[in-house]
N, C-alpha and C positions, 0 to 999 in steps of 0.2 A: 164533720158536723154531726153525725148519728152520734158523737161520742158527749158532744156539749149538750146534745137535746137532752141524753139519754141522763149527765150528771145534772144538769137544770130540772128534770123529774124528779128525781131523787128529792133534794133540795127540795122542792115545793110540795112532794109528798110528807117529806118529815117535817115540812113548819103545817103542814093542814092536819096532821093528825087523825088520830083516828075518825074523829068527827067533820073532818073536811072534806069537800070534791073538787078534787086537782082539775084544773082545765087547761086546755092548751090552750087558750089565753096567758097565761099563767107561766107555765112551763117555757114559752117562746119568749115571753117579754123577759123572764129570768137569764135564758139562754141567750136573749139581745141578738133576736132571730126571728123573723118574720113567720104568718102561718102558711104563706104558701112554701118557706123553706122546713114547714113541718111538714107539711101533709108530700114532698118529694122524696120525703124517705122515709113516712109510713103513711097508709093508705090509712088510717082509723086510731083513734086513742088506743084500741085491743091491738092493736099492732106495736105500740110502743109498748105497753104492757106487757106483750109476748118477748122485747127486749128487754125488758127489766129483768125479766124472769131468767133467761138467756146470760145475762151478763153477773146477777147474783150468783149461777151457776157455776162460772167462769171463774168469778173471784173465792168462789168455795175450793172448786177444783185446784186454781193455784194456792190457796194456804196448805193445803192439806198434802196435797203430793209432795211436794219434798220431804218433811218430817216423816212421810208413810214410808220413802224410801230408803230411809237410814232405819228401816226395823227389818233383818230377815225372818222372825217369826211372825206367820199370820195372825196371832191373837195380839201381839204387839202393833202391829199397822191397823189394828180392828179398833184397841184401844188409844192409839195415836188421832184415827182418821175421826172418834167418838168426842176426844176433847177437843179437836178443832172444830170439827163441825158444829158445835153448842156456840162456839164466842163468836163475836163481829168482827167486823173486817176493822183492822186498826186504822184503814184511809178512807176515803171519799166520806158522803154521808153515810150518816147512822138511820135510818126509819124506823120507828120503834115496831112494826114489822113488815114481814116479807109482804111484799105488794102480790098476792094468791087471793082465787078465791075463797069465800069460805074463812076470812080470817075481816076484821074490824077495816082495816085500809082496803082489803079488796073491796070490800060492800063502798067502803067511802071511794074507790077508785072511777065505781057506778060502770 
């Protein structure tokens, strides 16, 4: 269920844009999940937040580590881990950015 909540965020941060504030109204009714089955597996919107962030992590880590591992030189796994890290992930949704503070969706994440 943290997985539906967490791609239902996704989803309703990229259609809100930068000028949007995502709510968990929003995010629940997308994910065709009640708010008390939000708020049981995070205490606060900054707590699903802290999963977004968490899970963009995850999919950065998994593009990159394979390709870094097929380079025995370290300036080649420096330049491997540099062009993956620039591009987006080819699945789930796209946000036209990372949901951080300090960046146009963080402020709209509120």
């Amino acid at each position: 269920m943290v997985r539906t909540l967490v791609d239902a965020a996704l989803t309703v941060i990229s259609a809100a844009g930068t000028t949007g504030r995502p709510r968990v109204t929003d995010i629940v009714a997308t994910a065709g999940l009640s708010n008390d089955a939000f708020y049981r597996h995070f205490p606060s919107k900054d707590a699903l937040g802290a999963a977004l962030l968490e899970d963009g992590a995850e999919r950065l880590t998994g593009c990159v580590a394979h390709p870094m591992a097929k380079e025995a030189d370290p300036r080649a796994r420096f330049r491997r881990w540099s062009r993956r890290s620039w591009r987006r992930p080819k699945s789930g949704p796209r946000p036209r950015h990372w949901p951080c503070s300090g960046t146009p969706l963080g402020r709209a994440w509120g």
